[in-house]
Each structure stands twice: as structure tokens, then as C-alpha cells.
C-alpha positions in Angstrom: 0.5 -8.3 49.7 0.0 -8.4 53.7 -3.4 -8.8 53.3 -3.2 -11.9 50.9 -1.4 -13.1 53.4 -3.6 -12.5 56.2 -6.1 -14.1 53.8 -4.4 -17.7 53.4 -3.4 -17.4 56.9 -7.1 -17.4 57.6 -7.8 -20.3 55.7 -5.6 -22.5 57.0 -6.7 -21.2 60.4 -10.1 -22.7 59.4 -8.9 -25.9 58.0 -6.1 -26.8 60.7 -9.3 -26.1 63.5 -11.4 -28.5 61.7 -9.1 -31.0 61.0 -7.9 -31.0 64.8 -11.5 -31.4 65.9 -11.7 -34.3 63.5 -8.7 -35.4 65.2 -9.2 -34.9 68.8 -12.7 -35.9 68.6 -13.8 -38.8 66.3 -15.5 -40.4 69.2 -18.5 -37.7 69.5 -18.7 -37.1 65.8 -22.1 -37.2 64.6 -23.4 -37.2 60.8 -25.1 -34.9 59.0 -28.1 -35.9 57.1 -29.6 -33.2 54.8 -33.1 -33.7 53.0 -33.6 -31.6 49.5 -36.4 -30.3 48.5 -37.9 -28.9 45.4 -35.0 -30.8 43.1 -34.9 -30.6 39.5 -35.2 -34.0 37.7 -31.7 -34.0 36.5 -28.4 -33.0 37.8 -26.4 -33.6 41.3 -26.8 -31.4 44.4 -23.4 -30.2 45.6 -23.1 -29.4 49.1 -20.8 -27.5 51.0 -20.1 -27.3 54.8 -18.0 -24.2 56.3 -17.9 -22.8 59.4 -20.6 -20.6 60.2 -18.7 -17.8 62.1 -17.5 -15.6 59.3 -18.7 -12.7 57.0 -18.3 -14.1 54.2 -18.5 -17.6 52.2 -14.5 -19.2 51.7 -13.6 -20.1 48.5 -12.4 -23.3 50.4 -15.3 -25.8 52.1 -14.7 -27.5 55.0 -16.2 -30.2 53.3 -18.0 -30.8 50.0 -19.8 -33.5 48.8 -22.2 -34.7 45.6 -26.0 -35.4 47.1 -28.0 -37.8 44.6 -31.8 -38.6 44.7 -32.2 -35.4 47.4 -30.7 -37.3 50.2 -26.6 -36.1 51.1 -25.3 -37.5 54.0 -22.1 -36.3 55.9 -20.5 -39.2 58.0 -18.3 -38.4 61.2 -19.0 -34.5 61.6 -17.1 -32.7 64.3 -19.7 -30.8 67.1 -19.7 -27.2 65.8 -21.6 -23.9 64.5 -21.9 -24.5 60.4 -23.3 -23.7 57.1 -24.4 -25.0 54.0 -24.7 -24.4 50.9 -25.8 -26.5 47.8 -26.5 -26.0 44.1 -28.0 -28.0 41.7 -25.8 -28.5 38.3 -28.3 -28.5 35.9 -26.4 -28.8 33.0 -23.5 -31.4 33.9 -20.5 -28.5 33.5 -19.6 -29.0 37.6 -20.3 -25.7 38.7 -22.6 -23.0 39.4 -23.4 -20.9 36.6 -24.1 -17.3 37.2 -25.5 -14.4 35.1 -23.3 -11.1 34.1 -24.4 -9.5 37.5 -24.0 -12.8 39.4 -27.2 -14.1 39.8 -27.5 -17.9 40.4 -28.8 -19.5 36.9 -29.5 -22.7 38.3 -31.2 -24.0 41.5 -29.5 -23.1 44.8 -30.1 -23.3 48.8 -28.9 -22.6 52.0 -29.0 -24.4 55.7 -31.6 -22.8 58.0 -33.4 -21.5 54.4 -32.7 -17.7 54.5 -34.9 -15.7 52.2 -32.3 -15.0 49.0 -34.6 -11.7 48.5 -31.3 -9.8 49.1 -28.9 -12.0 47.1 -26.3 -14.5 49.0 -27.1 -14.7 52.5 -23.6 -14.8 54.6 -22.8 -17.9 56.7 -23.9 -16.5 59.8 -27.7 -16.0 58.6 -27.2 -19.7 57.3 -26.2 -21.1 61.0 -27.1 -24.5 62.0 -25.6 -26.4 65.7 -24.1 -30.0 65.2 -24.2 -31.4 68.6 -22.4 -34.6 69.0 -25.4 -36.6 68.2 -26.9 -36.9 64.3 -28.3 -33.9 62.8 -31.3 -33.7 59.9 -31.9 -30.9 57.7 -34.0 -29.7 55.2 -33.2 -27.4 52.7 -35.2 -25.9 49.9 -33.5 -25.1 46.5 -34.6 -22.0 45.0 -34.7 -20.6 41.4 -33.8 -17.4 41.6 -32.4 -16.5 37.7 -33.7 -19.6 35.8 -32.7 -19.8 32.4 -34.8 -18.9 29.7 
């Protein structure tokens, strides 16, 4: 039980920082502009933007958003150490599907584009600065377990 709690407690932590950055600094908020490459033909990119200073991914996003036609644009970004992650949804269901052992059954990719030879890479491997000008990224989708 205390550790759930130290869980959600950490979460909010996460979200309350954000939102008072958003807050305290809408003046030298910048936009994100993220460039996809190696898209299938069909299905929406999701993207989603975390802090980049933890282990492990949150369930949670800081922000998530639907990319179409490879461009994604994230308006009014808070300065800050982040990550990204994005997925394409082949198949329409809204999510990513994984194999039995969890292996990524449609096209995925990271910020900064870690090699995925040793499954997920954590946030901190996936590190990109926002300043509080505009940023560009490119990002590579992979397919790592395409179906067969």
C-alpha cells in the first residue's frame, strides 16, 4: 500500500511541476515541432512528451498528442529536459499492440533515436533540451516485431 502511494504521489509531483511551469511561464514557452520518418502509409502517429528525468516511462504523459502526415506539432512547451515517444497505430484499435513477451507489433520511435537493440530505452537515454525558443526533431519509427 505505501508504495502505491508513493507512486501517485509521484505522478502528481510530475504533473503539478509541469502545469506550474505552464503557469508561471507562458511567456518563454516555445513549440515543439517533430518530423517522422519512415511512416507507414496508414494510421496516426501518437506522441507522448514526459519528463526526461526518470527511470522509467509514466503511465501518464505530460502531454500526448495525434501527428498526421509525419508532421506533430506541440504549441506553448515549457523550457525543460524531455522525452518522446510515438507509435504508429496501424490498425485503427488506438493503442500499441504488443506480442506475448511485449514486443512492439507496430512501428515505434523515440526522441534523440536510441538504438531499441535492447528493448524500450528509458527516458533518460531518450533526452532532448527545450530551450525557450522552438525546437525541431526528427524521429525515426522502427519495426521491431512486424506482423506477419
Amino acid at each position: 500500500m505505501p508504495q502505491r502511494i508513493l507512486q501517485t504521489v509521484k505522478r502528481l509531483g510530475y504533473s503539478v511541476r509541469f502545469i506550474l511551469l505552464a503557469v508561471c511561464a507562458p511567456v518563454y514557452a516555445g513549440d515543439i515541432l517533430v518530423n517522422i520518418s519512415a511512416k507507414q502509409a496508414t494510421g496516426p502517429v501518437y506522441l507522448a512528451l514526459v519528463a526526461a528525468d526518470q527511470q522509467h516511462w509514466p503511465a501518464t504523459p505530460l502531454l500526448q498528442v495525434q501527428a498526421k502526415n509525419g508532421v506533430a506539432l506541440l504549441t506553448e512547451v515549457p523550457p525543460g529536459r524531455y522525452a518522446m515517444r510515438l507509435y504508429q497505430d496501424s490498425n485503427g484499435n488506438g493503442q500499441l499492440d504488443l506480442s506475448p513477451r511485449g514486443i512492439p507489433l507496430e512501428p515505434v520511435g523515440f526522441s534523440a533515436n536510441p538504438p531499441l537493440i535492447k528493448g524500450k530505452p528509458a527516458p533518460l537515454a531518450c533526452l532532448f533540451v527545450h530551450g525557450s525558443g522552438d525546437t525541431a526533431l526528427q524521429i525515426k519509427l522502427h519495426s521491431v516485431g512486424a506482423k506477419r
